[in-house]
C-alpha positions in Angstrom: -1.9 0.3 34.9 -3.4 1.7 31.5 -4.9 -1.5 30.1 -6.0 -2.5 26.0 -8.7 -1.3 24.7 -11.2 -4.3 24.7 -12.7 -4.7 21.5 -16.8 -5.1 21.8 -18.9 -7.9 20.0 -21.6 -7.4 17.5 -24.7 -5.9 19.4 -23.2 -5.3 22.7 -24.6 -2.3 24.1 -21.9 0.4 25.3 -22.5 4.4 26.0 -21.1 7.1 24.6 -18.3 8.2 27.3 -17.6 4.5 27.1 -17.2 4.7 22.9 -14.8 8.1 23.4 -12.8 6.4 26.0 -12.2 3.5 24.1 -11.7 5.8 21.0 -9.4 7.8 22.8 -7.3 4.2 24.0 -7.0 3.1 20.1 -5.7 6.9 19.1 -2.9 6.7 22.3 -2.0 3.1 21.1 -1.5 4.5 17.5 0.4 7.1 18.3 3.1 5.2 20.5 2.9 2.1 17.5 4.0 5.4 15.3 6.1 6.8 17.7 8.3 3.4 18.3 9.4 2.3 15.0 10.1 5.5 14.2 12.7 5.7 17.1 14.2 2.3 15.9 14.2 3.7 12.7 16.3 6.3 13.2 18.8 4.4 15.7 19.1 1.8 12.2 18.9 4.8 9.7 21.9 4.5 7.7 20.9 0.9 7.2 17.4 2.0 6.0 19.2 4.6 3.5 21.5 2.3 2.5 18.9 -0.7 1.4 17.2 2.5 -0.4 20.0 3.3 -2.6 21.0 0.1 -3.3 18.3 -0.6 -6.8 20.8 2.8 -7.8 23.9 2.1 -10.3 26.7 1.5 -9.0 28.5 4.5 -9.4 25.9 6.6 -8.5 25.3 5.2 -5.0 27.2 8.0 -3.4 24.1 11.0 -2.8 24.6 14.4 -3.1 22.9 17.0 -0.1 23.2 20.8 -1.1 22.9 22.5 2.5 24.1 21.8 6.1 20.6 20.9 7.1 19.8 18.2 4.2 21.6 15.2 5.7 19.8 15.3 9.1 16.0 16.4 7.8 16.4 13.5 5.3 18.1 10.8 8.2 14.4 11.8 10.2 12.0 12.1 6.9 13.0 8.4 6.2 12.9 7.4 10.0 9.6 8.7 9.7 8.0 7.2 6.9 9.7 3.8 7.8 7.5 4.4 11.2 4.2 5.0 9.7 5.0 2.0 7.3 5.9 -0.7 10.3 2.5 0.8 12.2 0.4 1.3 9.5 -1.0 -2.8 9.9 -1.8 -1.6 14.0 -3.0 1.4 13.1 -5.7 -0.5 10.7 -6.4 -3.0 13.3 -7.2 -0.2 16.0 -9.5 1.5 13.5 -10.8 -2.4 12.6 -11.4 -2.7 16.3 -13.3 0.1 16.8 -15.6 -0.2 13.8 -16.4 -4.0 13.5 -18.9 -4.5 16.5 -21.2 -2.7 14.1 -21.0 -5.9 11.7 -22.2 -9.2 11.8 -19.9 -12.0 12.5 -19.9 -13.4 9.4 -19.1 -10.0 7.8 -16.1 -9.5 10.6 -15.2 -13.4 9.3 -15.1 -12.0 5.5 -13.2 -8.9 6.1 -10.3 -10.4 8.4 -9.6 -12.9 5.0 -9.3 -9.8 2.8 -7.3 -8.1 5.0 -5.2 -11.1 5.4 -4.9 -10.9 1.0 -4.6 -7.2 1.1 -1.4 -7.8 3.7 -0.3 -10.2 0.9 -0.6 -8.3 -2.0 0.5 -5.1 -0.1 3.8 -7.3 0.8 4.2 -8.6 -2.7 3.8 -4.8 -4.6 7.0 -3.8 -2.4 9.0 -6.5 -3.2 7.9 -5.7 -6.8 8.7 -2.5 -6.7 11.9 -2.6 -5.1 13.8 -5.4 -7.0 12.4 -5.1 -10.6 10.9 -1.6 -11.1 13.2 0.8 -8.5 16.4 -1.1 -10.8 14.7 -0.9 -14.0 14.1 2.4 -14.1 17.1 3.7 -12.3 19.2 1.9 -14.8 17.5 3.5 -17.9 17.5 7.3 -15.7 20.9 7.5 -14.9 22.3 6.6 -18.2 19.7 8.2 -20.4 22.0 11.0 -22.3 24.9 10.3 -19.5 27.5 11.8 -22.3 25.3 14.9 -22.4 24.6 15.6 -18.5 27.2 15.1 -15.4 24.7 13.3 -13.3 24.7 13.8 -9.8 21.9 12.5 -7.4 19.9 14.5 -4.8 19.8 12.5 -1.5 16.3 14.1 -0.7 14.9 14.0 -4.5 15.8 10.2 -4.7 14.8 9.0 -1.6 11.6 10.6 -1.9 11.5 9.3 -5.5 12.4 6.0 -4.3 9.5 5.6 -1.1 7.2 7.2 -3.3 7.6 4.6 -6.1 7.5 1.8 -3.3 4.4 3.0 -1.8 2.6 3.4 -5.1 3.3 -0.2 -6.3 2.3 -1.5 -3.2 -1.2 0.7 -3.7 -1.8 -0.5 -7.2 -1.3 -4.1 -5.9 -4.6 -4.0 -4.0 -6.5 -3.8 -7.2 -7.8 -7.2 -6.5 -9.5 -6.3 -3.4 -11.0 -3.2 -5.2 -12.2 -4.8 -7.3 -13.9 -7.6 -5.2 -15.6 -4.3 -3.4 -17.0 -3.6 -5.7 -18.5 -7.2 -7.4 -19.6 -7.6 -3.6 -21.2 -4.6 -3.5 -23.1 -5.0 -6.9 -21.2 -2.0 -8.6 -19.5 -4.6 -10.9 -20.0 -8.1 -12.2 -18.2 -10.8 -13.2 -20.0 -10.8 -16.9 -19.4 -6.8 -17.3 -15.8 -7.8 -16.3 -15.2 -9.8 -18.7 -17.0 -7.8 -21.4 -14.8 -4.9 -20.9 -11.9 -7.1 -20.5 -10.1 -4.3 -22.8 -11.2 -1.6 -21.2 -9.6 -3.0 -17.9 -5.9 -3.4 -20.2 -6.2 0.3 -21.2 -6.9 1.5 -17.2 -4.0 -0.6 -16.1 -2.3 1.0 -18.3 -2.9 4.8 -17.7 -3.0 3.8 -13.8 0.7 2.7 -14.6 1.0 6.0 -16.6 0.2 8.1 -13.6 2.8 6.3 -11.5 5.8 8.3 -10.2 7.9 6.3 -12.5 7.6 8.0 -16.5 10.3 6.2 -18.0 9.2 3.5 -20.8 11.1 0.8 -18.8 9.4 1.6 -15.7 5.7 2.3 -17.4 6.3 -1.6 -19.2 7.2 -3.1 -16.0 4.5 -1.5 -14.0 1.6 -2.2 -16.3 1.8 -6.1 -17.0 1.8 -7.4 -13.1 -1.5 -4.6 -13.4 -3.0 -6.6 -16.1 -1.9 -9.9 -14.7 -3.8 -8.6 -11.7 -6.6 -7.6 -13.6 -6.7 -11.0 -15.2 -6.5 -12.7 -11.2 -9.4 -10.3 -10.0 -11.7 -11.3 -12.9 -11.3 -15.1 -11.9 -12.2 -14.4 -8.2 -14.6 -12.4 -8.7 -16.0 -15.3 -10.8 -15.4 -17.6 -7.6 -16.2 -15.6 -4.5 -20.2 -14.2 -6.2 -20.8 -17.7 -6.7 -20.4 -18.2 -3.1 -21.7 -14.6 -2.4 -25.3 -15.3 -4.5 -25.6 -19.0 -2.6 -25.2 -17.3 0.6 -27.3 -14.5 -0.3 -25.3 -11.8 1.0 -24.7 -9.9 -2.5 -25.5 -6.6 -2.8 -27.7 -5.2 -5.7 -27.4 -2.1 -7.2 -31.5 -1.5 -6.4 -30.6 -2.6 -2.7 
């Protein structure tokens, strides 16, 4: 019976067939934690599509495909990215696995927490994105100049509009844990933080400008959870290199 790979503790000694063969257990596991969900997804994938459209219009919930092949090659596109979504947190845990014996415990102890926030933040940039910017902007899209244009919608553009714009938020959301990265690793500070507190209002800005979203609706509601984010990182940076200087495990840019 093909057993888990076991994950090793900090120090413990291990050779190099026995590194590839446990390499070569977290690569199998991540391919059939891929494979799965993308099976499910395709069994439920009319549901999936349907919770997709839904931030559209009303009226323009009914998606257009323009050859035979479109309907089926978009049914597996989502089924797949839906897969790599639900394994993505096993897939990080198998890589997580197989590089934290070469930490310290109390590092392991201080990167499980921000993976826990990360999983938070990552969670909350979805929701986000799905029920205030996706119906935002899809509002102001499909009626900009709708006396001009007979607007039809491309069941392969949207959706891949749609995922993208999900998957972006959910990115941009992590800017808190950047950020801590690089206070822990003495790239930033707290006090240059807050000195370029402006600075950080104009980046979350064109970071929001550089979204897949370009409509002024979109770009507003994009950029002020970024600055309110902004705003959050400053404060914790504040609190965690307090308790990074005490314990003495801040980095310096000379170290």
């Amino acid at each position: 019976m093909p057993r888990l790979p076991r994950r090793l503790e900090h120090g413990e000694e291990a050779t190099l067939v026995e590194h590839l063969d446990e390499l070569r257990s977290r690569i199998i596991l991540c391919l059939a934690a891929v494979l799965v969900p993308t099976i499910v997804a395709y069994i439920f994938h009319r549901r999936i599509i349907e919770l997709l459209v839904q931030p559209l219009p009303e009226d323009h919930r009914k998606l257009v495909t323009l050859s035979p092949l479109e309907p089926f090659t978009t049914s597996v596109r989502i089924s797949i990215y839906t897969g790599l979504l639900v394994a993505l947190p096993i897939v990080l845990w198998q890589l997580w696995s197989f590089l934290a014996p070469a930490m310290e415990e109390r590092a392991q102890r201080a990167v499980s927490a921000m993976a826990i926030f990360a999983t938070v933040l990552l969670v909350a940039g979805i929701v986000f994105s799905y029920y205030v910017v996706l119906p935002g902007a899809l509002h102001f899209l499909t009626n900009y100049d709708d006396d001009l244009f007979n607007v039809q919608i491309r069941a392969r553009e949207y959706l891949s509009f749609a995922i993208t714009t999900v998957v972006a938020c959910a990115v941009v959301f992590e800017l808190p844990i950047f950020i801590l990265g690089l206070v822990r690793v003495g790239v930033l500070s707290t006090a240059k933080l807050k000195r370029n507190r402006r600075i950080g209002y104009v980046a979350c800005v064109a970071v929001a400008v550089l979204l897949p979203s370009v409509d002024p609706v979109s770009l507003a509601l994009e950029s002020i959870p970024l600055i309110i984010l902004f705003e959050l990182s400053i404060w914790l940076s504040a609190f965690f290199e307090r308790r990074w200087q005490r314990a003495g495990v801040l980095w310096t840019a000379t170290e």
